[in-house]
N, C-alpha and C positions, 0 to 999 in steps of 0.2 A: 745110699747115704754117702756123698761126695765130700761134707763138711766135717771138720772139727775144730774144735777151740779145747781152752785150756779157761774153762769157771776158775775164778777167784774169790770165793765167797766170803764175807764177812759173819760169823753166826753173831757179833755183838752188837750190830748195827741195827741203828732204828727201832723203834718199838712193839714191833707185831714177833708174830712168833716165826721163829726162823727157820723151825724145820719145814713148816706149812711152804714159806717161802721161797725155800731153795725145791722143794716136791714142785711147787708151780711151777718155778721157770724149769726145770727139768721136763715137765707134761708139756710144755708148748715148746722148746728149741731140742729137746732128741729124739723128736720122728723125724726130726734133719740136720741136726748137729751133732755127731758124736762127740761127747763133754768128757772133759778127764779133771774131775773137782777137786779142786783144791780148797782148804780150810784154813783161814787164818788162824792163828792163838795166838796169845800173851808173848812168846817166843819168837814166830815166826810172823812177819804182819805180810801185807799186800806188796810191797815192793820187793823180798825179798823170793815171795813168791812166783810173780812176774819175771825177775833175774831168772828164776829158775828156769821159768817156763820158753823164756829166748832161746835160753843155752842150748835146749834140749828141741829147737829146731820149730817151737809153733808156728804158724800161718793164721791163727785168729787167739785174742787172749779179750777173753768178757770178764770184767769186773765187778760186783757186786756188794753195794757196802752204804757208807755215805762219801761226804768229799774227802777225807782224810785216805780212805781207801781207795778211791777213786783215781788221787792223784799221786799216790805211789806208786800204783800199780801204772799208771799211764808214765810216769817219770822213768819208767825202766824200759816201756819202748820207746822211747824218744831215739829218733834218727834209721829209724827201722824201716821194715815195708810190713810190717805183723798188722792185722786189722784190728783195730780196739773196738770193744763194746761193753758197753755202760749201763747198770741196770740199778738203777738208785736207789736207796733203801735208808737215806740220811733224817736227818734236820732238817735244814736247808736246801739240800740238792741244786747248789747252786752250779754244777759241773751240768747235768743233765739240762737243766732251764737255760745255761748261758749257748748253749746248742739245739735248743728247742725238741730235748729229744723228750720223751715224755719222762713222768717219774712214777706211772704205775710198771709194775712187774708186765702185764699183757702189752702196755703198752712201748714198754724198752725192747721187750722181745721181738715185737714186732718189726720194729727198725733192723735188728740183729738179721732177723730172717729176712726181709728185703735186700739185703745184703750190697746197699748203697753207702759207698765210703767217699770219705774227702780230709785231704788232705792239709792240715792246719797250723797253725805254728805253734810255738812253745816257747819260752824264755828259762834264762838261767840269773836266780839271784843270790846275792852273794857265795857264788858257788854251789845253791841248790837250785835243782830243777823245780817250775812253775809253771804248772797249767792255767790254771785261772789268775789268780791276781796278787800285788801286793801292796797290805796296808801298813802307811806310816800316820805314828799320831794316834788320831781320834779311834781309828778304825782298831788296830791292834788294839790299845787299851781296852774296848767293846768286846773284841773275842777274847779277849783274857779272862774278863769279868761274866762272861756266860760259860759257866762250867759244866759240867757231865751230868749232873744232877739236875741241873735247870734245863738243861736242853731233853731231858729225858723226859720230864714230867709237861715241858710247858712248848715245845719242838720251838719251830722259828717264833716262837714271840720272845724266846730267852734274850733273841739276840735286840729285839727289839725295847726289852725292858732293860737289857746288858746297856743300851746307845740313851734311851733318858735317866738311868742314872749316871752315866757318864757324865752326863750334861753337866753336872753339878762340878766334875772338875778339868771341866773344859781349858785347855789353854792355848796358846798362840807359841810358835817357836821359829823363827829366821831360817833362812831354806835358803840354800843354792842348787841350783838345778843345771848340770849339764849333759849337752844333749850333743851329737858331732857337729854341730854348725852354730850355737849360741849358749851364751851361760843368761841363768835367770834368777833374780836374787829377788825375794819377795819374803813375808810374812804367811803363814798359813799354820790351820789349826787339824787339816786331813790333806795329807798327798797318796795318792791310788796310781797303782800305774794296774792296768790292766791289759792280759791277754786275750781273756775271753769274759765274759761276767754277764749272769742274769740281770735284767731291769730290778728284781728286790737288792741289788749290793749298788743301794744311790750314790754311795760317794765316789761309784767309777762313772756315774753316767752325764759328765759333762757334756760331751761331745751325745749323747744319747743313740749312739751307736755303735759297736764294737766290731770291726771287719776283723775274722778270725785268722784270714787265710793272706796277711797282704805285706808280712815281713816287716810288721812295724809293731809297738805300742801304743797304748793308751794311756795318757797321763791325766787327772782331775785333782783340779787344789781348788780346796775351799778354805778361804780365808775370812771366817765372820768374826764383826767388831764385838757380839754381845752374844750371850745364853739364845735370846729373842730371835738374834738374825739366825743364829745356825738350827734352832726352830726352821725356821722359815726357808733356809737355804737346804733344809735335808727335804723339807715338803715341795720344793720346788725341782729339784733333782729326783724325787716323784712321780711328779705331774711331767718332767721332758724324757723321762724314760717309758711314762705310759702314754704319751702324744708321738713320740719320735724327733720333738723337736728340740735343738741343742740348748743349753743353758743360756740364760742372757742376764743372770744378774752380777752387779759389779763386784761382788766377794766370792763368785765362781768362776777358775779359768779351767784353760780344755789345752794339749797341745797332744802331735803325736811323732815319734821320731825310734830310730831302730836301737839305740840305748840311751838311757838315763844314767848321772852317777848324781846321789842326792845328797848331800850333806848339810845338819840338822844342827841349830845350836838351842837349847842343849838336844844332846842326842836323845832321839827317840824310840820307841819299839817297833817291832815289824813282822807283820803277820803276815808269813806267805802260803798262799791256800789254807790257810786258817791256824796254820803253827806259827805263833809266836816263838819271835827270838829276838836279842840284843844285837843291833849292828849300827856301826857308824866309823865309815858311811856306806849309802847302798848303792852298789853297781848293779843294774838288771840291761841284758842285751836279750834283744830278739833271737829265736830259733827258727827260721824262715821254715817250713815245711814240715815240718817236726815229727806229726801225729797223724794216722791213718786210719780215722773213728768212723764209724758206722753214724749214721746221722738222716735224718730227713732237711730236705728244701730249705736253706736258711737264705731267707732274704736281706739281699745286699745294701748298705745303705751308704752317703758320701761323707766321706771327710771334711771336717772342717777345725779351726783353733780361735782361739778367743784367750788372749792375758790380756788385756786393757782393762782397767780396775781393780785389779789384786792391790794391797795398799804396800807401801814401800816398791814400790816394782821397778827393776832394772835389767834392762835386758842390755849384754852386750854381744855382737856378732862375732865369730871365732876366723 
């Protein structure tokens, strides 16, 4: 046995039983992994156990949890060479689906023990580390409003039924958007900038495809006139995340550039990897290479941008 890592386990994540859980992944990665488990509590969460586990000299740190644990624990080796691996046990598992790694236990494991890694970015917003994405607007309001209790009893539909009652108090707020070569002033009721994001997080998937690894972001503004269009404009941001092909309606734009600084009138909320916070405004910069995750085959897709149609739209060149 040549391998070890450093399990970071979550016992309050997800809803199956956790001991059973963590004995699985145990039976299938230590006839080749020698594990030295770590256990989150109330005191101690996944990030600060991760810190621990650098200091103390790791070469592989597997995390186990939902995304909340997922991305702390990955926020603490950012800028590393530690190999990360990801064994989901959430909600949503929107960390594990935006890298196509699986989200059963046999199936995470197995990636871990192939022992194929790649190299990926990361971003920093307002001063906090971000693996997957951040929602301004619509979005954040929607993970506010799906709480711990709802997501436990009803898993990803919380967030789904969290996003039509939103609907009801939908609104619109003026945006400036600067990026190092243009500013962009438009109208918008959801801005997403995205690092990484599964096809279910629709409001990143303008461009309908997310390059993990290319030192840039993702940015999607949706800016619908009525309750109806943003119907229509979430079902259609759907349908180009499950075709692969990019948005074309006129109250959806797409751009992508290595930082954003967005400022919001009035200011909005902002949900980074799914923790809401109060900021305005938002600075988010690329981390070009950041993360050293265990992952299978992700197929690559091209870039492209689209703002023509955003309503009030003014772009000026820097």
């Amino acid at each position: 046995m040549n391998r070890s890592a450093y399990l970071i386990f979550n016992p309050a994540a997800g809803q199956g039983d956790p001991e059973q859980e963590l004995a699985q992944i145990r039976s299938i990665l230590e006839p080749e992994i020698k594990l030295e488990i770590c256990l989150t509590t109330e005191e101690i969460g996944a990030g600060e156990l991760a810190t621990i586990a650098v200091k103390a000299g790791a070469n592989t740190i597997i995390a186990s949890g939902g995304d909340g644990t997922l991305s702390a624990a990955a926020a603490a080796v950012i800028g590393t060479d530690i190999g990360f691996g990801i064994i989901s046990r959430g909600t949503a598992n929107a960390f594990a689906n935006a890298l196509g790694i699986p989200d059963t236990i046999p199936g995470a494991c197995e990636v871990i023990l192939q022992g194929i890694t790649r190299t990926i970015d990361a971003a920093e917003c307002n001063g906090y580390p971000m693996v997957l994405l951040a929602g301004i607007g619509f979005e954040a309001e929607t993970v506010e409003r799906a709480d711990r209790d709802a997501k436990n009893r009803l898993g990803v539909m919380a967030y789904v039924l969290a996003g039509l009652q939103e609907l009801g108090n939908l609104k619109s707020f003026d945006v400036e958007i600067e990026t190092e070569d243009k500013i962009i002033k438009t109208t918008a009721s959801a801005v997403t900038v995205a690092n990484a994001a599964p096809s279910t997080s629709v409001l990143a998937q303008g461009n309908a495809g997310i390059i993990v690894d290319d030192g840039l972001l993702d940015m999607t503004i949706v800016a619908p006139a009525t309750k109806a269009a943003a119907l229509a404009s979430a079902f259609h941001l759907f349908q180009t995340a499950s075709s692969g092909n990019a948005a074309d309606r006129d109250d959806i734009g797409y751009l992508r550039a290595k930082q954003f600084k967005i400022t919001t009138n009035p200011p909005q909320k902002i949900a980074i990897d799914g923790e809401v916070i109060e900021a305005a405004p938002v600075e988010i910069k690329c981390i070009p290479s950041a993360l050293n995750i265990f992952v299978p085959t992700i197929e690559e897709v091209e870039p492209l941008e689209k703002l023509e149609g955003l309503p009030n739209l003014v772009i000026e060149e820097k």
